[in-house]
C-alpha positions in Angstrom: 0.0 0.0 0.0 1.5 3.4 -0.8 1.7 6.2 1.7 -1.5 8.2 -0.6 -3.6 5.0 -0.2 -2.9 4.8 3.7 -3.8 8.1 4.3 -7.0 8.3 2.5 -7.6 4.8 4.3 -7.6 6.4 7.7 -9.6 9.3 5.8 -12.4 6.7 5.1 -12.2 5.1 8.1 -12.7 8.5 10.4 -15.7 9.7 8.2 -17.5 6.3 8.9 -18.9 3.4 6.6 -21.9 5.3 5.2 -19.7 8.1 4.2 -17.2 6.3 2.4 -20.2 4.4 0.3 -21.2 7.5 -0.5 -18.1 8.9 -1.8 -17.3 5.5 -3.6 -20.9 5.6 -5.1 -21.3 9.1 -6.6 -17.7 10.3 -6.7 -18.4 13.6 -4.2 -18.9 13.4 -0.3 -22.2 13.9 0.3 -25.4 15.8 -1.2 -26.7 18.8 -0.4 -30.1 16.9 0.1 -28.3 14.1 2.0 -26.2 15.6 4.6 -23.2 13.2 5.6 -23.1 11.8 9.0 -21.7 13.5 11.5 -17.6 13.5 11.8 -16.3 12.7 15.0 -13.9 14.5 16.9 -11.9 12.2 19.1 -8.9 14.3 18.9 -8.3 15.9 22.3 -10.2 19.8 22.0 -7.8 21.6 24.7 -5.5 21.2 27.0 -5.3 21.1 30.8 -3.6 24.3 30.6 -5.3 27.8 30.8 -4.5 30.8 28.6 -1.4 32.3 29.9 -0.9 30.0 32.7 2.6 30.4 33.6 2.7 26.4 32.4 2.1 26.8 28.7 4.1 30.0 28.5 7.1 27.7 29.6 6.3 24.8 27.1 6.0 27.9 24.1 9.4 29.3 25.3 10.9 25.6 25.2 9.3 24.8 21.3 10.6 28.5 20.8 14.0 28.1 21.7 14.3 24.8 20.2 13.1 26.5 16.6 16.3 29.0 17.1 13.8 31.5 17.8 14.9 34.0 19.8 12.9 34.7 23.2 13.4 37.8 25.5 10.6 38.7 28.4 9.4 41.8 29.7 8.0 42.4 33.3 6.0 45.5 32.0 4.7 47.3 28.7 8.0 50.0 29.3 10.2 47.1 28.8 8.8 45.7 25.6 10.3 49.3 24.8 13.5 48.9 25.7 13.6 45.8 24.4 12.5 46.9 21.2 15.3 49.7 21.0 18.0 47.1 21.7 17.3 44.8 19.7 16.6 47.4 16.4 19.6 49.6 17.4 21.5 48.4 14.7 18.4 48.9 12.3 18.1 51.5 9.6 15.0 50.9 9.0 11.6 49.2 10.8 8.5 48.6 8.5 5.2 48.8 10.5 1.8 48.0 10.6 -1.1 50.6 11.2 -2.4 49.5 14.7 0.8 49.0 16.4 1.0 50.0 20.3 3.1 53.3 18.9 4.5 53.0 22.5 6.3 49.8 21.7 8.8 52.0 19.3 9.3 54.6 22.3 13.1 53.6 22.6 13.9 53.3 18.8 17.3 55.1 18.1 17.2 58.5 16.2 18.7 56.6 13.2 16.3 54.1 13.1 13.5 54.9 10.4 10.0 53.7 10.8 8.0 52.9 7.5 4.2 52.7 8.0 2.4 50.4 5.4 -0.9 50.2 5.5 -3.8 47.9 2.8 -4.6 51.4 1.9 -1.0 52.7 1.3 1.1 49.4 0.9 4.7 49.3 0.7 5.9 47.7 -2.5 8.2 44.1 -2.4 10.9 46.0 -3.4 10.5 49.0 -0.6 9.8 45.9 1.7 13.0 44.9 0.7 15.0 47.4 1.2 13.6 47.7 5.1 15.7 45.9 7.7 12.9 44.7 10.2 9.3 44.5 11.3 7.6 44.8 13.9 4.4 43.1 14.8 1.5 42.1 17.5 0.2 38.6 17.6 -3.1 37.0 17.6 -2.3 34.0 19.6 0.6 31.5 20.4 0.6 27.8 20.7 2.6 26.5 23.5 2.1 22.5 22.4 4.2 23.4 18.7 6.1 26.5 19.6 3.6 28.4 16.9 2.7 32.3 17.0 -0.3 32.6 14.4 -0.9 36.5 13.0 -4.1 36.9 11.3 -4.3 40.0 9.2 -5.6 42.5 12.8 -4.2 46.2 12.4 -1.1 45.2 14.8 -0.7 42.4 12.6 -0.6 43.8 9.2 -0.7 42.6 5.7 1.0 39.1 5.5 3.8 40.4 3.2 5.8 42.8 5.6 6.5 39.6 7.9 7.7 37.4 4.9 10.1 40.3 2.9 12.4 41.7 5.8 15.1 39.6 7.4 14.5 40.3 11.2 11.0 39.7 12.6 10.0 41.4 16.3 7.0 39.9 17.4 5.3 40.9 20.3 3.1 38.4 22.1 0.9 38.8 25.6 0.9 36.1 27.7 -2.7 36.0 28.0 -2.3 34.5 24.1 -1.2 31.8 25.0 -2.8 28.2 24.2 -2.1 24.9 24.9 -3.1 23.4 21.9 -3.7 23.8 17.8 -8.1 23.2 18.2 -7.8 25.9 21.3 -6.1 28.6 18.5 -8.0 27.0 15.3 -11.5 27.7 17.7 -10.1 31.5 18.3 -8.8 32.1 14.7 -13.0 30.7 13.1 -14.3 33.6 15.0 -12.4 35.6 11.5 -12.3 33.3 8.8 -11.9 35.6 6.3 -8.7 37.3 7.5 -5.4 35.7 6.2 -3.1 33.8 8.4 0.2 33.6 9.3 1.7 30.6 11.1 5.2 30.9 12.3 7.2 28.3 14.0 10.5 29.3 14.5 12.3 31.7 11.6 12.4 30.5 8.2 14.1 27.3 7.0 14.2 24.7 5.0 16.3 21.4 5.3 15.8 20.2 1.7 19.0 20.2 0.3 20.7 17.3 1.3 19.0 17.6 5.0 21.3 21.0 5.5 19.7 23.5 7.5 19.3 27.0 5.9 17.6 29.8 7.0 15.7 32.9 6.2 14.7 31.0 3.0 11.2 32.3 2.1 10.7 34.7 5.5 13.0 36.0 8.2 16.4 34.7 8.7 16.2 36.0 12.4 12.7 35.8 14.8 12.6 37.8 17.9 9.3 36.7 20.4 9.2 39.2 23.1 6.2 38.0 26.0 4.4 40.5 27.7 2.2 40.9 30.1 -1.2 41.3 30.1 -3.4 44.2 29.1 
């Protein structure tokens, strides 16, 4: 059996005998007129972690570290400032988006320029190219698989100016933080229309003869600062 025909095995299998005649019967799952049977979810829904319990934040900060992401943690909103500034103070440039805390860049240096972009007033690929980092909000982190997802919120921004510049700030609250994937999926339907972002770690790829390279198709370099709560 080839690895397609076990998949799509289990596939059959989890959508139930009546389902799978179905499918084999008329070519399509299901008819609008003959809803299928209900799917069953036996995959575990959540954790036995709360958001932001001091437990998951330490698994995310593990998964984190193990991507090669960088993770630094601030005690109040003034330090996600002067973490900001120290981290970008070799920076000429910062590209934003349009609902960023405008506190957050309180301790830039005097050389660092900030570039708003905006879905009304986008910066092009090649001006995103020419900027040295961004700097972004989060919509929620996953503490089982070290993942930060961004979906498209003001202090998010478009997708592109977190996959053109080389050095990615992101900023996430503790009180984003989930235990599982189902606990962010059941967050991230309340918007299904806005475009996602999943990050795990900065780009890489290991497809060349399994050699690890990085910064591939995103940022060579991801900076996670936690901070507390609103």
């Amino acid at each position: 059996m080839s690895a397609r025909d076990d998949v799509l095995a289990r596939v059959r299998a989890a959508l139930g005998p009546t389902t799978a005649a179905r499918s084999t019967s008329s070519g399509r799952l299901g008819d609008p007129a003959d809803p299928l049977d209900p799917v069953p979810r036996a995959y575990r829904e959540r954790g036995d972690l709360a958001p932001g319990a001091p437990e998951a934040v330490d698994v995310l900060v593990d998964r984190l570290v193990d991507y090669r992401a960088h993770v630094h943690v601030a005690g109040t909103p003034a330090e996600v400032a002067t973490i900001v500034g120290d981290l970008l103070a070799a920076a000429g440039s910062v590209v934003v988006p349009p609902g960023l805390d405008a506190a957050w860049l309180g301790a830039l240096g005097a050389g660092t320029a900030v570039v708003p972009d905006a879905r009304d007033d986008p910066r092009t690929p090649d001006e995103l190219d020419r900027v040295d980092a961004v700097v972004t909000a989060a919509r929620v982190a996953i503490a089982d698989t070290g993942t930060i997802v961004l979906d498209g919120e003001p202090d998010q921004g478009r997708r592109a100016i977190t996959l053109v510049p080389d050095l990615h700030v992101c900023v996430v609250r503790t009180d984003q933080v989930v235990e599982t994937v189902p606990e962010a999926v059941r967050l991230l339907a309340a918007h299904p229309e806005r475009p996602q972002t999943w990050i795990s770690g900065p780009s890489a790829t290991s497809d060349i003869e399994l050699s690890r390279v990085e910064g591939v198709h995103g940022p060579r370099t991801l900076h996670v600062i936690l901070a507390p709560p609103r």
